[in-house]
PQR file of N, CA, C, O and H, with PARSE charges and radii, in Angstrom:
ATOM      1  N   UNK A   1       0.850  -1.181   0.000 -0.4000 1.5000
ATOM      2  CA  UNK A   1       0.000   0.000   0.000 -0.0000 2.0000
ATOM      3  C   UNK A   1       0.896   1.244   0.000  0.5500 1.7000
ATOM      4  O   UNK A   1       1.821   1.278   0.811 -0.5500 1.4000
ATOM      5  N   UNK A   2       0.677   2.393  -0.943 -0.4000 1.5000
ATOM      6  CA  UNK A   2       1.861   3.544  -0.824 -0.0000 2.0000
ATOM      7  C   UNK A   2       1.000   4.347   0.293  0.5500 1.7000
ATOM      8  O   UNK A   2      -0.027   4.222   0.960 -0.5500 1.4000
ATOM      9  H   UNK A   2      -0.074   2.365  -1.602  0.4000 1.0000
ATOM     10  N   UNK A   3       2.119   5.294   0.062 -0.4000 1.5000
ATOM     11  CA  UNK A   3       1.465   6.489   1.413 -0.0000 2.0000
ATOM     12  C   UNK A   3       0.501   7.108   1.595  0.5500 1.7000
ATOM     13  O   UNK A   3       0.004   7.529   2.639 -0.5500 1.4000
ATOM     14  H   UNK A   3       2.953   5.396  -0.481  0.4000 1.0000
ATOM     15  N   UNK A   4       0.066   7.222   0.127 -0.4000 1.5000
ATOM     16  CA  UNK A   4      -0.943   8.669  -0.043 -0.0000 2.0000
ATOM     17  C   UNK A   4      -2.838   7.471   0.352  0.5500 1.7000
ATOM     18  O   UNK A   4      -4.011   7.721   0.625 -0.5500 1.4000
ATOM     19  H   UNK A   4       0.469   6.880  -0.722  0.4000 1.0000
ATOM     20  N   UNK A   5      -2.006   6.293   0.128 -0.4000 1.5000
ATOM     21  CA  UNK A   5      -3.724   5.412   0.373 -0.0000 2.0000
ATOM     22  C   UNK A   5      -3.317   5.453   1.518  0.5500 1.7000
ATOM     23  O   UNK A   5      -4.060   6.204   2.150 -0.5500 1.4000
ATOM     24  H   UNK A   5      -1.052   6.090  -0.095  0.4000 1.0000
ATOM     25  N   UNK A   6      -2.181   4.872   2.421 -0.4000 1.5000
ATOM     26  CA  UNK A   6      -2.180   4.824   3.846 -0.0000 2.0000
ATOM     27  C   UNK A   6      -3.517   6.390   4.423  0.5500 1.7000
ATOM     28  O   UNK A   6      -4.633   6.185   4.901 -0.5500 1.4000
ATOM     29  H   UNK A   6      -1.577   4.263   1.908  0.4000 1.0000
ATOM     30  N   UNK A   7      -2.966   7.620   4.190 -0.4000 1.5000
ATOM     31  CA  UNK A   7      -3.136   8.645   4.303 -0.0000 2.0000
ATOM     32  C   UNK A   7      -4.795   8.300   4.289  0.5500 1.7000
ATOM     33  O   UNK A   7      -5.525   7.957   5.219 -0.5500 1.4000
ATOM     34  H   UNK A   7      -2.060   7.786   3.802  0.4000 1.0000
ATOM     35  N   UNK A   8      -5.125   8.553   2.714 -0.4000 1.5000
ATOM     36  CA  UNK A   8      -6.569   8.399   2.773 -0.0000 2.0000
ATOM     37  C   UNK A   8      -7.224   7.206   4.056  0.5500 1.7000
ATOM     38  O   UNK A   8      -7.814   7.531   5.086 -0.5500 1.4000
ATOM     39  H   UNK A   8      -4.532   8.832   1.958  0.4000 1.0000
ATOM     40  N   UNK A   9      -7.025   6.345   3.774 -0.4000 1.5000
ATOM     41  CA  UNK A   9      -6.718   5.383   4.778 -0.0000 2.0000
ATOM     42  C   UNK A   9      -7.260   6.023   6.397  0.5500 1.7000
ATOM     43  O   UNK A   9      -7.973   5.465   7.231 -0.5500 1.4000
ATOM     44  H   UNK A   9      -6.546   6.081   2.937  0.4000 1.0000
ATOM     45  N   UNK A  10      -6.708   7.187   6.431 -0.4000 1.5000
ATOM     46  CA  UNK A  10      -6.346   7.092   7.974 -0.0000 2.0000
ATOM     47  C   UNK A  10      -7.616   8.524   8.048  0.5500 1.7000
ATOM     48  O   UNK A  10      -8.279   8.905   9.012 -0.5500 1.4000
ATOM     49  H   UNK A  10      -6.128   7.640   5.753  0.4000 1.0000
ATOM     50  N   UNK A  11      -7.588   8.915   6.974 -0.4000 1.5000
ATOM     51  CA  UNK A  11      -8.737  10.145   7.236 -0.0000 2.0000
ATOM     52  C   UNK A  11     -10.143   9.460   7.290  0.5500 1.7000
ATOM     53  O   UNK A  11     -10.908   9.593   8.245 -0.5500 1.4000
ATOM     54  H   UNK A  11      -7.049   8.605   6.190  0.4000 1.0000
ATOM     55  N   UNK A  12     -10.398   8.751   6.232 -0.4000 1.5000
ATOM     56  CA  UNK A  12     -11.736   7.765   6.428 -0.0000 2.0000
ATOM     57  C   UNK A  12     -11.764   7.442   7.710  0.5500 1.7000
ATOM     58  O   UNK A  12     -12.836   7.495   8.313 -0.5500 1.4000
ATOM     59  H   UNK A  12      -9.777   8.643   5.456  0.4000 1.0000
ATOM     60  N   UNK A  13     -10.408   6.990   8.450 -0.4000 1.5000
ATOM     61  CA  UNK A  13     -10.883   6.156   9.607 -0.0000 2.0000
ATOM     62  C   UNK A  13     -11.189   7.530  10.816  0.5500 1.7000
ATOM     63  O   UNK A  13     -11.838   7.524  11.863 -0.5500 1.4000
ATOM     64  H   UNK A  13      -9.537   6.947   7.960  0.4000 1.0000
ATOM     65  N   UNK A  14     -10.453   8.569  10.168 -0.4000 1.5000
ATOM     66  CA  UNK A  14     -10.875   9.740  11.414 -0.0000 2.0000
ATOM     67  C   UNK A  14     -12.340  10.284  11.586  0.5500 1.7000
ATOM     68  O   UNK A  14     -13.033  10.515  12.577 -0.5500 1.4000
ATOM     69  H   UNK A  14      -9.926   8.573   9.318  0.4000 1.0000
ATOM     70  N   UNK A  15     -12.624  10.445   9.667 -0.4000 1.5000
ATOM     71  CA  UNK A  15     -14.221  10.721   9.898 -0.0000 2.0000
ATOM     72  C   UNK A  15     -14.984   9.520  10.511  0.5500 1.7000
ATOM     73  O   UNK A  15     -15.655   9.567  11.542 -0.5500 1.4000
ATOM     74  H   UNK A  15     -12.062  10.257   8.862  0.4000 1.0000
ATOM     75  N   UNK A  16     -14.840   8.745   9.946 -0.4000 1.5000
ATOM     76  CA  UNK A  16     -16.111   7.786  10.699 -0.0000 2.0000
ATOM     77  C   UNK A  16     -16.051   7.344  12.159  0.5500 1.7000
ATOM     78  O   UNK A  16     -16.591   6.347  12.641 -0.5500 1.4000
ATOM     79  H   UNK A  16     -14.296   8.707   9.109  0.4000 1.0000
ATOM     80  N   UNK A  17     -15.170   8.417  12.889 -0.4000 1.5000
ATOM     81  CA  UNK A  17     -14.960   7.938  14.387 -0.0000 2.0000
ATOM     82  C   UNK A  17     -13.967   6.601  14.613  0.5500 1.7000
ATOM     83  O   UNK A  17     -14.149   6.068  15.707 -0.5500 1.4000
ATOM     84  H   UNK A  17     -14.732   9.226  12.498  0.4000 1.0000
ATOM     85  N   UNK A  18     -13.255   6.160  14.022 -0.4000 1.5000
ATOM     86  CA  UNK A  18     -12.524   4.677  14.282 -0.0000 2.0000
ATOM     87  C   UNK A  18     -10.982   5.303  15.056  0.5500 1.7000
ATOM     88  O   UNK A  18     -10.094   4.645  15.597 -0.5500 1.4000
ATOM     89  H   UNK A  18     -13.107   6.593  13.133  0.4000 1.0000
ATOM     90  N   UNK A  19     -11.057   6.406  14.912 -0.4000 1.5000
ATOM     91  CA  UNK A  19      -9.684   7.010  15.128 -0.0000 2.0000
ATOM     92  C   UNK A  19     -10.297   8.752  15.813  0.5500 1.7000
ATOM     93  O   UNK A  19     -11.247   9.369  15.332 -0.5500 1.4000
ATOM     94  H   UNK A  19     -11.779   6.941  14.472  0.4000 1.0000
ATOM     95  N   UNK A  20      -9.315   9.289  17.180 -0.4000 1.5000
ATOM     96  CA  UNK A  20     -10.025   9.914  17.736 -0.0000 2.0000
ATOM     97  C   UNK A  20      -9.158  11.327  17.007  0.5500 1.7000
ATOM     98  O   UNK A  20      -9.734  12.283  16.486 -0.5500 1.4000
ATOM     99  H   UNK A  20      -8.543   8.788  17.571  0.4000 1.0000
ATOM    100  N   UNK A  21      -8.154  11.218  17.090 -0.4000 1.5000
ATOM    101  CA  UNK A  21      -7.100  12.029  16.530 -0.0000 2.0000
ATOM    102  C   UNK A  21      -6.046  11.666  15.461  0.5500 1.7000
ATOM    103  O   UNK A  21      -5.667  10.515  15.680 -0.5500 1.4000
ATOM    104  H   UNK A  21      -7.686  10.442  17.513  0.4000 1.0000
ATOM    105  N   UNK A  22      -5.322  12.295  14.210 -0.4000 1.5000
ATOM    106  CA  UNK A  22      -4.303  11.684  13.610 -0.0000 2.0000
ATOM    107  C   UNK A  22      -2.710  12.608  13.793  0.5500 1.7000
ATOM    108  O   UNK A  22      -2.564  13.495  12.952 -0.5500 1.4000
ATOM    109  H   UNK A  22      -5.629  13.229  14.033  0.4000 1.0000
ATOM    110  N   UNK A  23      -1.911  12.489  14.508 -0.4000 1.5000
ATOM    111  CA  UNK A  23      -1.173  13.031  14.326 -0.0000 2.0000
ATOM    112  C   UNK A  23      -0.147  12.747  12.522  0.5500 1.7000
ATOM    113  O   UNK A  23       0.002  11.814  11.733 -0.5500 1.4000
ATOM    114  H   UNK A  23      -2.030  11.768  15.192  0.4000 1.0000
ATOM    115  N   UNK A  24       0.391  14.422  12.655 -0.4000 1.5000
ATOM    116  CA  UNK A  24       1.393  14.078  11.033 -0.0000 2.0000
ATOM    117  C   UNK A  24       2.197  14.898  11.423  0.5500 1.7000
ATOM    118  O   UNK A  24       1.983  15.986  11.960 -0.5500 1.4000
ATOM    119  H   UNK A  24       0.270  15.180  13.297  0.4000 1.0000
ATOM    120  N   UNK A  25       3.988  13.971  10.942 -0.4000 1.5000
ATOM    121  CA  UNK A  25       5.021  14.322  11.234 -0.0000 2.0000
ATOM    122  C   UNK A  25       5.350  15.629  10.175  0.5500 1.7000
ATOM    123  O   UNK A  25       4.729  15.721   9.116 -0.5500 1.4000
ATOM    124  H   UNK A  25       4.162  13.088  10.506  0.4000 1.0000
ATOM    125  N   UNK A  26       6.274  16.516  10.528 -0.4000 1.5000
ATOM    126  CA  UNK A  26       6.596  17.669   9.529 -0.0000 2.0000
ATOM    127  C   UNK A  26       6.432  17.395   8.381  0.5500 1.7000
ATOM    128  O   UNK A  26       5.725  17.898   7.508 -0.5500 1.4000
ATOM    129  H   UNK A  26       6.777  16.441  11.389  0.4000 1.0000
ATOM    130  N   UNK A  27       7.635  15.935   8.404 -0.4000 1.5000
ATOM    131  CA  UNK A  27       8.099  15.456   7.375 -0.0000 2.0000
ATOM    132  C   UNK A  27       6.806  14.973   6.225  0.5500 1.7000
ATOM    133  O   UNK A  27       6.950  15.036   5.004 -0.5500 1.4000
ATOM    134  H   UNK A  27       8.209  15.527   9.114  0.4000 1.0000
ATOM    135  N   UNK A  28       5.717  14.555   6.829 -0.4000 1.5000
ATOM    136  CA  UNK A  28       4.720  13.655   6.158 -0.0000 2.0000
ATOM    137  C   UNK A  28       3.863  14.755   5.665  0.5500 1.7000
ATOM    138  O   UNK A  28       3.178  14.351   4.726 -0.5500 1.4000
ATOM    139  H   UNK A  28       5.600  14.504   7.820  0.4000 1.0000
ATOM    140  N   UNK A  29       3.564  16.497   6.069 -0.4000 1.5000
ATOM    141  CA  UNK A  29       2.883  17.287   5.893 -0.0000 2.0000
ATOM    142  C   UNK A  29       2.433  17.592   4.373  0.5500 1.7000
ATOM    143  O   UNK A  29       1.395  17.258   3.802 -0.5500 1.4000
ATOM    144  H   UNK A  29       4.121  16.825   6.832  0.4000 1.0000
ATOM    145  N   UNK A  30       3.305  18.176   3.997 -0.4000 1.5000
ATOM    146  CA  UNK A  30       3.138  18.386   2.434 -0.0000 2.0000
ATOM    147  C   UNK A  30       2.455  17.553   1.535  0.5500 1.7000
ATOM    148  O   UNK A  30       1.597  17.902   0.724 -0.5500 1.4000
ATOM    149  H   UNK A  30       4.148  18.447   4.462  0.4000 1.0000
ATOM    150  N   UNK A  31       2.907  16.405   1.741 -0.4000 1.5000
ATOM    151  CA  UNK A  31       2.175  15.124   0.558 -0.0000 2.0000
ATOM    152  C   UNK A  31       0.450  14.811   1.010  0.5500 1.7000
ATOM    153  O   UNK A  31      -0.475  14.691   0.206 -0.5500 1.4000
ATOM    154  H   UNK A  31       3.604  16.123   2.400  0.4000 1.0000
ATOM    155  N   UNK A  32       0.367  14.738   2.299 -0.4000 1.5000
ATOM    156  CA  UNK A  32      -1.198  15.017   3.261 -0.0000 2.0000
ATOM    157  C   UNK A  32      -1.534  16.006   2.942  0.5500 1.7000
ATOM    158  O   UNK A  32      -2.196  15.828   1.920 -0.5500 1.4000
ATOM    159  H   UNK A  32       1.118  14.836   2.952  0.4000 1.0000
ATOM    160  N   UNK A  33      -1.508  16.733   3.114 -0.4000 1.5000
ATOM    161  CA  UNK A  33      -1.753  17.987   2.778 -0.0000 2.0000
ATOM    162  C   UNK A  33      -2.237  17.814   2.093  0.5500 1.7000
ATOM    163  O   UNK A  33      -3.363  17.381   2.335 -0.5500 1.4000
ATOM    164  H   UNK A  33      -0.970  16.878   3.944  0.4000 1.0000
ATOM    165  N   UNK A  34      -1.767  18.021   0.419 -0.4000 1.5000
ATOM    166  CA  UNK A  34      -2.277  17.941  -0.854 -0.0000 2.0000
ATOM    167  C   UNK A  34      -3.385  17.092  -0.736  0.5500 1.7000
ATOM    168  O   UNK A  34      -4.427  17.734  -0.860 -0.5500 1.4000
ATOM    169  H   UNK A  34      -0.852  18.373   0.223  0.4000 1.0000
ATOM    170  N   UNK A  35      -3.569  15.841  -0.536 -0.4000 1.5000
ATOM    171  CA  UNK A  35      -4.624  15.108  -0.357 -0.0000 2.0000
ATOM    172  C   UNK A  35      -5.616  15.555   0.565  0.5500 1.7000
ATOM    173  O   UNK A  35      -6.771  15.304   0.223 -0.5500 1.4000
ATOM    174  H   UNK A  35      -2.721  15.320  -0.435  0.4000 1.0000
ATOM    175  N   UNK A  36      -5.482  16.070   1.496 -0.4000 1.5000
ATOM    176  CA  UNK A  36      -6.775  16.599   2.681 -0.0000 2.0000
ATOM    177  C   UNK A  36      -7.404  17.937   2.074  0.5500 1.7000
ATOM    178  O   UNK A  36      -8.490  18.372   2.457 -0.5500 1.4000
ATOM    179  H   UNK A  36      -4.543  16.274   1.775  0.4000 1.0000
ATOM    180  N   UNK A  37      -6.665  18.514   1.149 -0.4000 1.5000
ATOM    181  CA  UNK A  37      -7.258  19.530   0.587 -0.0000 2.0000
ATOM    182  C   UNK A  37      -8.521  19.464  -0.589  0.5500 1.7000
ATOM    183  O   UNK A  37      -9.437  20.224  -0.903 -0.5500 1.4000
ATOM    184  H   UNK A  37      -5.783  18.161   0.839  0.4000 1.0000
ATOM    185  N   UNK A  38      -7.996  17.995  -1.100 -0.4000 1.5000
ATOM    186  CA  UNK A  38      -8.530  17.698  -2.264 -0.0000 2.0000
ATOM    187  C   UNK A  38      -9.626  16.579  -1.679  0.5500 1.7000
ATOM    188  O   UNK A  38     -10.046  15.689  -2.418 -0.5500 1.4000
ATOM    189  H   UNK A  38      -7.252  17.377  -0.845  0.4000 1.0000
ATOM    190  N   UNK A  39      -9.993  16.686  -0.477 -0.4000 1.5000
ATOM    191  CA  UNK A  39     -11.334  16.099  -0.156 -0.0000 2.0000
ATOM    192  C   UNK A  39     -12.464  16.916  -0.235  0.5500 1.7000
ATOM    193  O   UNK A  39     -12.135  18.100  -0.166 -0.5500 1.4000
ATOM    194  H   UNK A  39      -9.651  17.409   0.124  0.4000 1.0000
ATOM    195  N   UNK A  40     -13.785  16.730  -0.363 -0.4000 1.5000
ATOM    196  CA  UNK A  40     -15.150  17.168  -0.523 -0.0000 2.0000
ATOM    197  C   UNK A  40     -15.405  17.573   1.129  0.5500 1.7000
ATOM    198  O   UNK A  40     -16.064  18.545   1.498 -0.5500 1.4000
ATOM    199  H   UNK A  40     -14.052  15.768  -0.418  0.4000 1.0000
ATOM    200  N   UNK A  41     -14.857  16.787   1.846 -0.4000 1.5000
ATOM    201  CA  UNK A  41     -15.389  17.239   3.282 -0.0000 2.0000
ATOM    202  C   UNK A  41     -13.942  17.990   4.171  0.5500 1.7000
ATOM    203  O   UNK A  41     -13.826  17.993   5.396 -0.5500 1.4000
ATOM    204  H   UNK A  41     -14.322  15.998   1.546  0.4000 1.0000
ATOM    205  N   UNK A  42     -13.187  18.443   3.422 -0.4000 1.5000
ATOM    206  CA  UNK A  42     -12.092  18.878   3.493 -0.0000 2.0000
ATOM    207  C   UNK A  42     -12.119  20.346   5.130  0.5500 1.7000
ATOM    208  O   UNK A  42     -11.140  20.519   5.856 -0.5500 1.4000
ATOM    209  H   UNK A  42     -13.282  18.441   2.426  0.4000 1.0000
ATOM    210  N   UNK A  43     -13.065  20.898   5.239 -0.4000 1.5000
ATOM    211  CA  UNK A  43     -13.760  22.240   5.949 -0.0000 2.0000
ATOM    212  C   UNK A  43     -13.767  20.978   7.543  0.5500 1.7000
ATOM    213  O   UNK A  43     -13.018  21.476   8.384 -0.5500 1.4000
ATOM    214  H   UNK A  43     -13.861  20.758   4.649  0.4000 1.0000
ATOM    215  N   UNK A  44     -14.159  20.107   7.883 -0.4000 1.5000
ATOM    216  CA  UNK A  44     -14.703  19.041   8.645 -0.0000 2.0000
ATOM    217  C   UNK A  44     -13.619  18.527   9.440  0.5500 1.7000
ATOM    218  O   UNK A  44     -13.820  17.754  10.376 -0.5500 1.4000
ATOM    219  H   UNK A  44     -14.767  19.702   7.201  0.4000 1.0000
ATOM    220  N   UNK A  45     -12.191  19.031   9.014 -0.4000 1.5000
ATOM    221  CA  UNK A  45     -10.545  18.497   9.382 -0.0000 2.0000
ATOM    222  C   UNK A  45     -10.115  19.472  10.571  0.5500 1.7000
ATOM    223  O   UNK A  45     -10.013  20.625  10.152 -0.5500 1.4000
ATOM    224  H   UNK A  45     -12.028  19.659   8.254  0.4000 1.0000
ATOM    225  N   UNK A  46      -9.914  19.380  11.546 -0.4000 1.5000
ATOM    226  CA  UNK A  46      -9.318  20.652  12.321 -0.0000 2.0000
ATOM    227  C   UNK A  46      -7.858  20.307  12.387  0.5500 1.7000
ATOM    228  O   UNK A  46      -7.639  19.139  12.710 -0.5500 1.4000
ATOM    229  H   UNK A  46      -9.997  18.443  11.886  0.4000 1.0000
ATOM    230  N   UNK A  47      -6.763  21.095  12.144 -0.4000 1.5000
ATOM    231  CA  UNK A  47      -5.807  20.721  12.559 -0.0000 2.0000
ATOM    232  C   UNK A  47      -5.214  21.655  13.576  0.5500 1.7000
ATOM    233  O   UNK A  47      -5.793  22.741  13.619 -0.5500 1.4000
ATOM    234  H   UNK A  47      -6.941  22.043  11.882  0.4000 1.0000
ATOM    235  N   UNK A  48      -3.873  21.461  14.678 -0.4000 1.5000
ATOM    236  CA  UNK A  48      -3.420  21.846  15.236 -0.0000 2.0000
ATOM    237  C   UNK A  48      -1.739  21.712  15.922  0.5500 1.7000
ATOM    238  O   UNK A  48      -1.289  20.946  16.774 -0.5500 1.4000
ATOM    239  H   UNK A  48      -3.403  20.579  14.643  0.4000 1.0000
ATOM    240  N   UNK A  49      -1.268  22.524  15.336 -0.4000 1.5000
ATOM    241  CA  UNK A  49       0.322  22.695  14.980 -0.0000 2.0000
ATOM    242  C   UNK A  49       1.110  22.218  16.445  0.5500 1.7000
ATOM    243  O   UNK A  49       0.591  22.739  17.432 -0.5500 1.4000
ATOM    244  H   UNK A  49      -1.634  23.145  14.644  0.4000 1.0000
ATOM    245  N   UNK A  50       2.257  21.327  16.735 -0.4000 1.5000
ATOM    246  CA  UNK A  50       3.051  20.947  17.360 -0.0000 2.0000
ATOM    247  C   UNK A  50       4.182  21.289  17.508  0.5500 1.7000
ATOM    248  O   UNK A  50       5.032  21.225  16.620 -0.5500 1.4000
ATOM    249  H   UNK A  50       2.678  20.903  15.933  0.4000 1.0000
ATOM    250  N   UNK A  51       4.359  21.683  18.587 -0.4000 1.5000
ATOM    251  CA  UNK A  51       5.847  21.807  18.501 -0.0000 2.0000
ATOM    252  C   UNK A  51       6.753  20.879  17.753  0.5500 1.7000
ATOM    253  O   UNK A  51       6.610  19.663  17.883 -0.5500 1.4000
ATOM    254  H   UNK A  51       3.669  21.735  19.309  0.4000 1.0000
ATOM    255  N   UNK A  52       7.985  21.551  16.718 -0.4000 1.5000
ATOM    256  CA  UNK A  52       8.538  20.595  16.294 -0.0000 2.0000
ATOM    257  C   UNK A  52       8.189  20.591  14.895  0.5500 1.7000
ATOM    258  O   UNK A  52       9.024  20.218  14.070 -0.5500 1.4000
ATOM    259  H   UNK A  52       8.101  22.538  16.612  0.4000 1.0000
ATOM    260  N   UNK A  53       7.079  20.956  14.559 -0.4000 1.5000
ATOM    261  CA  UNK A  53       6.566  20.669  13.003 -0.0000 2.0000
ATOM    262  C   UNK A  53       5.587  20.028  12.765  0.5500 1.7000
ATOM    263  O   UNK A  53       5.035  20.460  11.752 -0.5500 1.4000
ATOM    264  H   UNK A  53       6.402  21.259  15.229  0.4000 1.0000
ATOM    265  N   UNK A  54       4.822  18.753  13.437 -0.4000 1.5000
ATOM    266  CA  UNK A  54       3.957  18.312  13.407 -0.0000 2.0000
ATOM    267  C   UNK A  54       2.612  18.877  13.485  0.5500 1.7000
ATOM    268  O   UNK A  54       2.368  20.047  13.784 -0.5500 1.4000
ATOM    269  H   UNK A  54       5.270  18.403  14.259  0.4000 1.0000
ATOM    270  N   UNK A  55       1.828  18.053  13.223 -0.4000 1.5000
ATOM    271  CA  UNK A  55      -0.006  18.121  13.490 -0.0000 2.0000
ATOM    272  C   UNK A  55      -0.532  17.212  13.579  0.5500 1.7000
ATOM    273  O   UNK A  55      -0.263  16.129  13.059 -0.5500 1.4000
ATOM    274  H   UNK A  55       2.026  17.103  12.981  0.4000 1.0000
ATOM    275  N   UNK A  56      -1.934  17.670  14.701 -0.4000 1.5000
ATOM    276  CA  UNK A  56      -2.648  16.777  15.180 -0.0000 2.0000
ATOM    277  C   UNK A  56      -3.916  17.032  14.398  0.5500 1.7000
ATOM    278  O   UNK A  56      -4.308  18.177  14.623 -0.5500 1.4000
ATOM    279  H   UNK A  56      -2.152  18.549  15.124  0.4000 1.0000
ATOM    280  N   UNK A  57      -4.458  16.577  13.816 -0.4000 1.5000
ATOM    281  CA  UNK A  57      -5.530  16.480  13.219 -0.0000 2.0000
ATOM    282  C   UNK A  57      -7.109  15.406  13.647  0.5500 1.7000
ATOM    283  O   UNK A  57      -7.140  14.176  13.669 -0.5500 1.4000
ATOM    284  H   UNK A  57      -4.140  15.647  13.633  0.4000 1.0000
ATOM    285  N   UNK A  58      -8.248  16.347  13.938 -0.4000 1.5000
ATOM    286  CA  UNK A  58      -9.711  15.562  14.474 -0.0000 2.0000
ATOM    287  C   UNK A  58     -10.322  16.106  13.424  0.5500 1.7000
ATOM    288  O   UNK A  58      -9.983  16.939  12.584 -0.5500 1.4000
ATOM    289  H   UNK A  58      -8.222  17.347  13.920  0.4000 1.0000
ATOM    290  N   UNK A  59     -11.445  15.379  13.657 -0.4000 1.5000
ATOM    291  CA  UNK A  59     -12.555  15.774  12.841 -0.0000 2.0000
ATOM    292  C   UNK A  59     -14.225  16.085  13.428  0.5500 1.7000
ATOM    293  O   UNK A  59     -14.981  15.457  14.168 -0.5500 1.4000
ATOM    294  H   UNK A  59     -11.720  14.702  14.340  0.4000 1.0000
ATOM    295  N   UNK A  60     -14.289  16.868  12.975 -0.4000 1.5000
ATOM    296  CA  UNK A  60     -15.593  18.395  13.323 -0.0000 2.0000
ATOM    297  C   UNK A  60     -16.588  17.658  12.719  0.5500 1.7000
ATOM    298  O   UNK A  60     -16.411  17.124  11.624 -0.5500 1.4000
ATOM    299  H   UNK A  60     -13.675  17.378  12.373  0.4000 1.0000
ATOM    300  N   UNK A  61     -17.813  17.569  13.453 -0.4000 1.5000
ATOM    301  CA  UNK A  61     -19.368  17.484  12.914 -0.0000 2.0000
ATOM    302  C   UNK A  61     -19.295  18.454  11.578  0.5500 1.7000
ATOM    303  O   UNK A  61     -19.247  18.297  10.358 -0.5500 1.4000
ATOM    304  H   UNK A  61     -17.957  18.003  14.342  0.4000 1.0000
ATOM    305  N   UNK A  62     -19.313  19.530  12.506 -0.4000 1.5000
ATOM    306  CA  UNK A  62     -19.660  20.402  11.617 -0.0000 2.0000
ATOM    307  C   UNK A  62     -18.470  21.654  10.928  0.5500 1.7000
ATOM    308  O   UNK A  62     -17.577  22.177  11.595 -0.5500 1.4000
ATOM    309  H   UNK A  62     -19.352  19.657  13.497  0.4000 1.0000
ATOM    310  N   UNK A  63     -18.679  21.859   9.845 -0.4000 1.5000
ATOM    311  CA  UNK A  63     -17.478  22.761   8.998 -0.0000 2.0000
ATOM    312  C   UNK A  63     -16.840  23.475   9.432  0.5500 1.7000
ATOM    313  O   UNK A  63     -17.543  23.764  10.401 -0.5500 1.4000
ATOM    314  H   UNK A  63     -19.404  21.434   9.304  0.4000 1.0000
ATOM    315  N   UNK A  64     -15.650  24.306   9.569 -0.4000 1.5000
ATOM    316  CA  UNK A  64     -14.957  25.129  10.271 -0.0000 2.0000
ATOM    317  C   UNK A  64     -15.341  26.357   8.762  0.5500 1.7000
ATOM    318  O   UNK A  64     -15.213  26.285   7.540 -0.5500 1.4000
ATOM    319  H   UNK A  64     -15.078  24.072   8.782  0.4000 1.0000
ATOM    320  N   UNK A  65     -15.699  27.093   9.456 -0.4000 1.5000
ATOM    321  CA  UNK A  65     -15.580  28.393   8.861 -0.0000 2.0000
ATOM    322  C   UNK A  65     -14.610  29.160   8.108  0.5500 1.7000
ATOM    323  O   UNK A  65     -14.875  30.307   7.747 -0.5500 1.4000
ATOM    324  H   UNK A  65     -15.802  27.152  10.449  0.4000 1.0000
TER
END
């Protein structure tokens, strides 16, 4: 499986509740990125910056503004 399905992979499992939080390393940002942007429910992602470079990423009922 390459990364970018891992990725998808791991957002499906955030929306549907299977996963409470996803953290992403600096390093892994950019290539996620591109993909979390290019989702339909993309507004629904909260993320929140780590020391270090990382993010923690949940997911919102409802859209972030």
């Amino acid at each position: 499986m390459d990364t970018l399905e891992q990725y998808r992979e791991q957002l499906d499992k955030l929306q549907n509740g299977d996963l409470d939080k996803l953290y992403i390393s600096k390093e892994e940002f950019l290539p996620f990125r591109q993909l979390l942007v290019a989702r339909p429910d993309f507004k629904h992602f909260f993320g929140i910056a780590q020391r270090g470079g990382g993010v923690i990423y949940t997911y919102m009922p409802e859209p972030r503004s």
